[in-house]
Every structure is written in structure tokens, then in C-alpha cells.
C-alpha positions in Angstrom: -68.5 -36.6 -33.2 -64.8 -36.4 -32.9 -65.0 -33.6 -30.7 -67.4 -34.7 -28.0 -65.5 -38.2 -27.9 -62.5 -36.1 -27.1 -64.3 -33.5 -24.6 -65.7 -36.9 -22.7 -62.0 -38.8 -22.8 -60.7 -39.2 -19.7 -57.4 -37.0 -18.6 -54.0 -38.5 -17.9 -51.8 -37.8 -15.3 -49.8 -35.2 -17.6 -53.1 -33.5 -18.8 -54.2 -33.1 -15.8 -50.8 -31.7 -14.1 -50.7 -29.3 -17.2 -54.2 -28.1 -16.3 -53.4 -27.9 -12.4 -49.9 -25.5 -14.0 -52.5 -23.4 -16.1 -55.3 -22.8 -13.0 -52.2 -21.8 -11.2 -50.7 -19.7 -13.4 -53.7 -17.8 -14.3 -54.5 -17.3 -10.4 -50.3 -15.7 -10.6 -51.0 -13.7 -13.2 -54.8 -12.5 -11.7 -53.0 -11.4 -8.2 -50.0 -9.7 -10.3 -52.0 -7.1 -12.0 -54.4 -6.6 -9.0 -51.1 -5.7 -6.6 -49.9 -3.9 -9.5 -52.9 -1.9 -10.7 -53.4 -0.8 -7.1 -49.7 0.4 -6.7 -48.1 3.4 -9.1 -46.9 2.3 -12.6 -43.2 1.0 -12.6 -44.6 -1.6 -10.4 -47.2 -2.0 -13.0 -44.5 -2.3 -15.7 -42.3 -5.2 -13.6 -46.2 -7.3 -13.4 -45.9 -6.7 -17.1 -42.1 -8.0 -17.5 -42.9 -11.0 -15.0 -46.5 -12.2 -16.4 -44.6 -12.4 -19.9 -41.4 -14.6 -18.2 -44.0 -16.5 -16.8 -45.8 -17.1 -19.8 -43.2 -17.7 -21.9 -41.9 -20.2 -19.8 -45.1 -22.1 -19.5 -45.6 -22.0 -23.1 -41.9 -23.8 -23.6 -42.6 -26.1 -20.9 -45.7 -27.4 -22.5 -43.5 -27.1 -26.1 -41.2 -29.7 -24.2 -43.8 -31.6 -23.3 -45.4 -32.0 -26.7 -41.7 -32.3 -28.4 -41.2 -35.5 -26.2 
């Protein structure tokens, strides 16, 4: 029960920014490896080396965010 009353709960401005920062980091990380599978490998290996900066900083953002 506790699980559908918090699937139905409406988002606040924060959730929903975080949400907006996930779509758009997913659609970042979707374009890097398409550019970088197409290309030859060390570009490959710098989508690699950016997806996980970017990741990492997401995940320390939200950290932050929860901390607070």
C-alpha cells in the first residue's frame, strides 16, 4: 500500500528538476556512445572517461541534495 501511495504522490519542484537532470543526462550519455561507437576507439575511450565524470557528478549532486 505504501508503495502505490508513493507512486501516486505528487512531485515537487526538486523531484521533478532531478528527473528533468536524469532524462537529460541519459539523452548525453545515449548521443556519446552513438558519436563514439561510430568513430575509431580512443574517441570511444574519451565517451567512456566523460559518461563516468558525468555520472559521477550527478550522483554527488543528488548526494548533496539528499545530505541537505
Amino acid at each position: 500500500m505504501y508503495l502505490a501511495c508513493a507512486l501516486t504522490r505528487l512531485d515537487t519542484a526538486a523531484d521533478a528538476e532531478r528527473i528533468d537532470l536524469a532524462g537529460f543526462l541519459i539523452h548525453s550519455v545515449v548521443a556519446q556512445l552513438n558519436c563514439a561507437t561510430a568513430s575509431d576507439s580512443d574517441d570511444f575511450d574519451a565517451a567512456v572517461i566523460g559518461i563516468k565524470r558525468m555520472l559521477v557528478s550527478y550522483l554527488f549532486a543528488i548526494a548533496a541534495h539528499w545530505g541537505s
